[in-house]
C-alpha positions in Angstrom: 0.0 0.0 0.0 1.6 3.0 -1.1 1.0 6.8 -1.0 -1.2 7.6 -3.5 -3.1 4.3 -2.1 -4.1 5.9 1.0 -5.1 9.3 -0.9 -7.3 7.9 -2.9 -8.5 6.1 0.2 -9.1 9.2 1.9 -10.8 10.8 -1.0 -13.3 7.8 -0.8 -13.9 8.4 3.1 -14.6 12.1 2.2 -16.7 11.7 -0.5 -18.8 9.1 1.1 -19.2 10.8 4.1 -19.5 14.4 3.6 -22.3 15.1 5.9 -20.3 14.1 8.8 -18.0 16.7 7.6 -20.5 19.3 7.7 -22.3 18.2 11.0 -19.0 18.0 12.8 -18.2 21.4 11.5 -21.9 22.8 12.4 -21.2 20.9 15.8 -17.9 23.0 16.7 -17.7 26.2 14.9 -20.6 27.7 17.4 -18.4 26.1 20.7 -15.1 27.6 18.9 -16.5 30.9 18.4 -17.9 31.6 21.6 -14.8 30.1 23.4 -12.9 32.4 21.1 -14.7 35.5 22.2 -14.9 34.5 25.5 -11.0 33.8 25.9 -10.5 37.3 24.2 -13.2 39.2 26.3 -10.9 37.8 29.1 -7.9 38.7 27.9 -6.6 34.7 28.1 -4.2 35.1 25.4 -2.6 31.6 26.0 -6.1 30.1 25.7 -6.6 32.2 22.7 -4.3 30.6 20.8 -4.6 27.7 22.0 -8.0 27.4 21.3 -7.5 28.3 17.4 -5.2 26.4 16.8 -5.9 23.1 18.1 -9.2 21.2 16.5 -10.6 19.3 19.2 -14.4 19.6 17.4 -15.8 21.3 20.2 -14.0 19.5 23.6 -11.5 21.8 24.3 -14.0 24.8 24.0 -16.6 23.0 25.8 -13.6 22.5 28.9 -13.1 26.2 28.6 -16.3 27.9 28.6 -17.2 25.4 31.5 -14.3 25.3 33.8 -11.9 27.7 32.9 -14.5 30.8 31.9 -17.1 29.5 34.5 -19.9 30.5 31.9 -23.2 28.6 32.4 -25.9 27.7 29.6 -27.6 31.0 30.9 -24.6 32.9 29.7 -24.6 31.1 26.9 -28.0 32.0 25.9 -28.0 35.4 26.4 -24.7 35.8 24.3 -26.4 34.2 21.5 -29.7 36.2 21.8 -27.7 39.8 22.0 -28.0 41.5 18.5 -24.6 42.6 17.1 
């Protein structure tokens, strides 16, 4: 099994299984960009970065809004309901 074995491989998973792309995408990007803003409201530069950068499809963000930012689902809720 070479390279180009496994690519094509992968392009099979991928094109088989877009939708679980796309749900595990729809899944994290709210958790990432409230962890984001959250982290940056805070000024918690080191979770800033850490958070973009690493794709944990929504775990890490969950840990920090949780534990580290001590946000509840209240908080959560009224973030999301606050016009821009």
């Amino acid at each position: 099994m070479g390279i180009s074995d496994s690519i094509a491989g992968m392009d099979v998973f991928g094109g088989q299984n877009i939708w679980l792309l796309a749900l595990g995408t729809l899944w994290a990007l709210p958790w990432k960009g409230y962890a984001l803003w959250t982290a940056s409201k805070n000024n918690h530069k080191r979770w800033f970065l850490a958070l973009i950068l690493i794709n944990t499809f929504g775990l890490l963000e969950i840990f920090y809004i949780f534990y580290v930012a001590k946000k509840t689902p209240g908080d959560m809720k009224k973030a999301f309901k606050t016009k821009l």
